[in-house]
N, C-alpha and C positions, 0 to 999 in steps of 0.2 A: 694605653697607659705606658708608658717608656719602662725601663726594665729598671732602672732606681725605683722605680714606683710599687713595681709588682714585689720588688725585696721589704721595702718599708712595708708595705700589707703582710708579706709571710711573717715579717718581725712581728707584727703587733698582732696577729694571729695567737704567736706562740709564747708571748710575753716576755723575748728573750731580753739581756740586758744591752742590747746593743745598736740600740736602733739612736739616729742622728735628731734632735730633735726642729732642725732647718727641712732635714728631711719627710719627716711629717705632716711639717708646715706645708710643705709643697705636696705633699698627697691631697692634705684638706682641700687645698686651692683647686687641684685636677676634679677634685670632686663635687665642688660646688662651682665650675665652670660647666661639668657634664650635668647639674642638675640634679648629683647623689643627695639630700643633704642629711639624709639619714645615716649612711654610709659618711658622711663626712663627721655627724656631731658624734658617731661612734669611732670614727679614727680620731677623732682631736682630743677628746675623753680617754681614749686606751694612752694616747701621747703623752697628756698631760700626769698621769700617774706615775709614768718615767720620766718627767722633766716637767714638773711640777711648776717651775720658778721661768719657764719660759715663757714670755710675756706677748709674745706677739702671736704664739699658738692658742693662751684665751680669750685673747682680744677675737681672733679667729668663730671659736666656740661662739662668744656672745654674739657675733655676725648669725653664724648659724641658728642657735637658740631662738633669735629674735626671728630670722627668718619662719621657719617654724610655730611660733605663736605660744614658745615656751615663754612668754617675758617675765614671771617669776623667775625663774631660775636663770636667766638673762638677767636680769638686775640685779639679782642677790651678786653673778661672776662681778658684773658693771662695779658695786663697791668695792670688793677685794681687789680688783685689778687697778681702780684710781688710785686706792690709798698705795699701793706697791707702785705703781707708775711716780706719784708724785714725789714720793720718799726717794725714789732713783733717780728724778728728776732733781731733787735737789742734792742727791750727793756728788750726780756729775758736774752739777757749778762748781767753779771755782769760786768758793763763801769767804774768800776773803776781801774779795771786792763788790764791794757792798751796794746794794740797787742805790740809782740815783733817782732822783726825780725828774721827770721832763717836766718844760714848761709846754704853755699851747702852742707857741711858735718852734718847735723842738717835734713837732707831732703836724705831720701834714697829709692832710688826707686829700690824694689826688682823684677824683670822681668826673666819672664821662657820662654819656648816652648811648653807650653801646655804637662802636665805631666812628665815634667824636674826635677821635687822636689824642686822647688823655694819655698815651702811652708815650706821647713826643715830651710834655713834661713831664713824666716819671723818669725817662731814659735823661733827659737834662739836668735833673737833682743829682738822681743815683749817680752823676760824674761826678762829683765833687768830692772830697778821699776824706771827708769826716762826714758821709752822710749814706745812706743805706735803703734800698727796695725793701719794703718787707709785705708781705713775707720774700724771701730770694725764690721760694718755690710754685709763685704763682698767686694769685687772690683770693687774700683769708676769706673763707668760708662761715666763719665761726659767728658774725653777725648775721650775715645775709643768706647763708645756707641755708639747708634742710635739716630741722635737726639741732640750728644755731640759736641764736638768742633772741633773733626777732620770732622764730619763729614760735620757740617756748612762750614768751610773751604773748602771743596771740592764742596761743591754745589756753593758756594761762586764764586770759580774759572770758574766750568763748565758753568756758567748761567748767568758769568757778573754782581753778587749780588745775594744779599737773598732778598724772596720777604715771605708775611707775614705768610705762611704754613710753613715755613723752622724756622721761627721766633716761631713759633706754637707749633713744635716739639721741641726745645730747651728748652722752657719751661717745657715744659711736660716730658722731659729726667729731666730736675733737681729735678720735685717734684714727680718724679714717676705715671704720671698719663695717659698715655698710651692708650689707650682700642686695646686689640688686641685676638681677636677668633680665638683660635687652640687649636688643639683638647689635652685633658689631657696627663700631665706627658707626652708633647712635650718640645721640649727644642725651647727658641725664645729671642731673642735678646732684646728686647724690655721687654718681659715680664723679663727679668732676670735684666735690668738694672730697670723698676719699684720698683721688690722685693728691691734690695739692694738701692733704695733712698728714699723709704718710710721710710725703719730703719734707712736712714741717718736724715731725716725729725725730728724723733724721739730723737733723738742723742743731747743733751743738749752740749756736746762738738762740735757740727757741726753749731751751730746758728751762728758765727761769720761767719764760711766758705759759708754758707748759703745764709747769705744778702752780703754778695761780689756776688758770683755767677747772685741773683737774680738783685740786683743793675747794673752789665751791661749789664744782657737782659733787663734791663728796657734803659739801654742807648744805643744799639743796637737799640732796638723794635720805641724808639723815634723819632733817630735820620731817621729810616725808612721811618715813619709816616712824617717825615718833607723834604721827601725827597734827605737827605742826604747818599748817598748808600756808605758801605764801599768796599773794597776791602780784598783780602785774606791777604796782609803782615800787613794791618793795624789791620785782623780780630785776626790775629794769634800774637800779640804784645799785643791784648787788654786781650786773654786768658792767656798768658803768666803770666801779670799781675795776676787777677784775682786766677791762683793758687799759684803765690805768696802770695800775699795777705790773701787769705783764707787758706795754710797753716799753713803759722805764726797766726790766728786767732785759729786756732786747735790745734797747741801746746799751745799756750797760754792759753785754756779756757779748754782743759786739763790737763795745768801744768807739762807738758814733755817738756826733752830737745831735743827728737828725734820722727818726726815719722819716720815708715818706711809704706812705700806706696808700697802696693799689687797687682803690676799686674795692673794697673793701665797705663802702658805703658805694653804691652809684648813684649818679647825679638823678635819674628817675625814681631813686627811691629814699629822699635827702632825709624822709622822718628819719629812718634810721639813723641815724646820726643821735638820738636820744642815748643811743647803746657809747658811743665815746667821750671822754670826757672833754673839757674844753680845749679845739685843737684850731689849726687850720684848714681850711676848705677850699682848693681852688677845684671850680667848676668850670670844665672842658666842655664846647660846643661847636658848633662846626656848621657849614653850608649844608644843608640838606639833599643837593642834589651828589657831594662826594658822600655825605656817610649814606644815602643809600645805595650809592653804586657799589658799595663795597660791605655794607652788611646785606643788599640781597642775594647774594650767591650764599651766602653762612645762613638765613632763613630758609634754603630751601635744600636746605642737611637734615637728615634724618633726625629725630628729638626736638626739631625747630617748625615754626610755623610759616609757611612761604607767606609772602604780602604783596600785596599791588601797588603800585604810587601813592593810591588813594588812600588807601589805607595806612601805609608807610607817613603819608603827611599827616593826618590825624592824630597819630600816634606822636607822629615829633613836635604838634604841637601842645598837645594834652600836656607830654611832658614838661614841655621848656615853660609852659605858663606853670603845673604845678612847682617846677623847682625856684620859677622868680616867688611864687604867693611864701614859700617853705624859706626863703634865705632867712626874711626879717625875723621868723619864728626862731631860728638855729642863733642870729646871734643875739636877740632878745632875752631869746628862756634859756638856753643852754650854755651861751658863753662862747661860744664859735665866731671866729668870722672866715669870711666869704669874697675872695675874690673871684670874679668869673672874665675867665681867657677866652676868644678868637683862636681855634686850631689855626686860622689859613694867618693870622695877624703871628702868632707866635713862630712860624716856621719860615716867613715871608719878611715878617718887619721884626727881627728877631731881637735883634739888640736896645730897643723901643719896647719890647713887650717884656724882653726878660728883667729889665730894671725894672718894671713895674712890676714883676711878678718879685725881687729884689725887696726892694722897698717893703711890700706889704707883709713878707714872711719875718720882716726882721732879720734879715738871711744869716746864720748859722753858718754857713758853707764855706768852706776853704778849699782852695789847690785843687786844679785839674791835670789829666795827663794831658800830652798833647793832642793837638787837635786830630790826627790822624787816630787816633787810641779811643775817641771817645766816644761812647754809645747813641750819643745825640749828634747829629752833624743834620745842621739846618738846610743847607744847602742839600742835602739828597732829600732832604725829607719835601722840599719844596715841589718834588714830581707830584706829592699826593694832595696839590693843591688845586683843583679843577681837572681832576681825575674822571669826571662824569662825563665829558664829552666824548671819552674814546668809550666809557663801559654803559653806556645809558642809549634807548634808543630814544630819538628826539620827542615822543607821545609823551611817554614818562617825565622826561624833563620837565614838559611844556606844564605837566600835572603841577610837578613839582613848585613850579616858578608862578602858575597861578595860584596855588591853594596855602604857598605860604610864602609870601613877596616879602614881609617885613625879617625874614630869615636867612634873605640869600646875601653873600658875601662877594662882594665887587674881584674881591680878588680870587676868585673859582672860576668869574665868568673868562669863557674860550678867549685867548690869546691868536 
């Protein structure tokens, strides 16, 4: 323990008035990295009595508590700290400029298949100087997480209602606060959806999207406590809302007319899409033999499942057929539509795809910087077009090119 650390302990030993309440925070932390958490939910407890209104120290607590299998008293922290979260959420807006509404063309949700190159159209929007990545810290979680909204809806379903542990994890999916041990430079769901909502916590453009979020687990968590249990079509109406809502608070309080939202639905997993309200959808797919040359080394990272060719082509076809059967449903029932891009056509025949991709958004976008400035620059992007022949050994490929021929892209094959 560093010698800050051993002082913060003598403090909160002797209850004097002078202990740092950042400082604390980082004791807790030392101590539920070392596996204390007893030791930690008694240092965050002695803390909190001297810095009562410190909010990232109970968020902390409720991490621990939950770890622990205290979820009573974890959920009871979980209410007082939304409704304080959201109330500061809403006095750091600036409330005099008032939420707008987006329309669905104003809402673009860019979705891949995991190493698709959806990221070459998200980095193409995000240039445009009235239009915005969101989240800027990575890929909301908040649907697709652990914790998130699909996921409450499914327990929702499975169990006849959410009971206050599920209420618990919602929470803690929103403000990143997690506690979960494994081992380093492992990959973990949880842990990934933490990292990217602590930076959203931070995000002066997210406080509006923020206390929406937190204001209906506070009206979920309530209506729990009063015995009123929902269901999943009411649960999934009440999310729906909710990132409408906190949308148009993030264009707003960014001052864009578009975002475009990352992966935030993926293209393998398009039901979700129930959870947004009617937006756009372009669906990023790619050659099969570049996205596996480049998602099989990230499979064969620790928290990931290594795969074969064979395996790898089953998988991408599973997908791409569910996500053609799921289009018609997202723009039929929901009010969505759906264009679907060629990575290798968009980075290769770029000015032929991007007007298409133009046309369909209605496009919103204005003023780019220049071309040297800009985050999308087609021409380098075009190296990861037939990237397989130097990273793939020819078995693999041959796998590849037999087991799913109606997928390969002319413009991947060796030059």
């Amino acid at each position: 323990m560093t010698t800050r650390g051993r002082a913060v302990l003598g403090w909160l030993r002797g209850l004097t008035a002078t202990a740092d309440a950042e400082d604390v925070s980082a004791v807790v932390a030392d101590q539920v990295k070392r596996g204390e958490f007893v030791a930690a939910r008694r240092t965050a407890s002695r803390g909190l009595r001297r810095n009562p209104d410190y909010l990232d120290l109970r968020d902390q607590l409720i991490g621990v508590l939950d770890y622990l299998g205290e979820g009573d008293a974890a959920f009871s922290l979980c209410l007082e700290n939304a409704e304080v979260r959201a109330a500061d959420f809403a006095a750091r807006r600036d409330r005099r400029v008032r939420r707008r509404s987006l329309k669905p063309h104003q809402r673009v949700f860019v979705a891949g298949f995991f190493y698709s190159g959806s990221g070459a159209v998200v980095e193409y929007l995000e240039d445009f100087h009235n239009a915005m990545k969101w989240t800027r810290g990575g890929e909301l979680r908040l649907i697709k997480g652990p914790g998130g909204m699909a996921d409450m809806a499914r327990r929702c379903r499975e169990n006849g209602g959410l009971c206050k542990q599920d209420l618990v994890d919602h929470y803690l999916n929103i403000v990143g606060g997690k506690v979960r041990i494994v081992p380093p430079r492992t990959y973990d769901k949880w842990k990934r959806a933490n990292t990217i909502h602590r930076r959203l916590m931070a995000d002066d453009s997210a406080y509006g999207f923020l206390r929406v979020a937190l204001s209906a687990f506070l009206k979920t968590a309530q209506r729990l406590e009063a015995g009123d249990q929902v269901n999943e079509a009411r649960l999934e109406r009440r999310f729906r809302r909710v990132m409408e809502r906190g949308l148009d608070y993030a264009a707003t309080d960014a001052a864009v007319e578009m975002l475009v939202v990352d992966q935030a639905v993926p293209a393998h997993w398009l039901r979700l899409a129930r959870y947004a309200p009617p937006s756009r959808f372009v669906v990023v797919h790619r050659d099969p033999r570049d996205q596996f040359s480049e998602a099989k080394p990230v499979l064969e990272r620790p928290g990931w499942k290594a795969t074969t060719a064979s395996e790898f082509a089953a998988r991408y076809r599973r997908r791409r057929e569910q996500a053609t059967r799921m289009i018609p449903k997202l723009e039929r029932d929901l009010g969505h539509e759906v264009l679907e891009l060629s990575f290798e056509e968009f980075v290769a025949e770029h000015s032929s795809t991007a007007a298409k991709l133009h046309d369909f958004l209605d496009f919103p976008g204005s003023g780019r910087p220049p071309p040297e400035e800009r985050k999308f620059r087609p021409e380098l992007s075009r190296a990861n077009v037939g990237k397989h022949k130097d990273l793939l050994p020819q078995e693999e490929v041959d796998v590849l090119k037999v087991e799913l021929p109606e997928y390969l892209n002319s413009l991947a094959d060796p030059r």
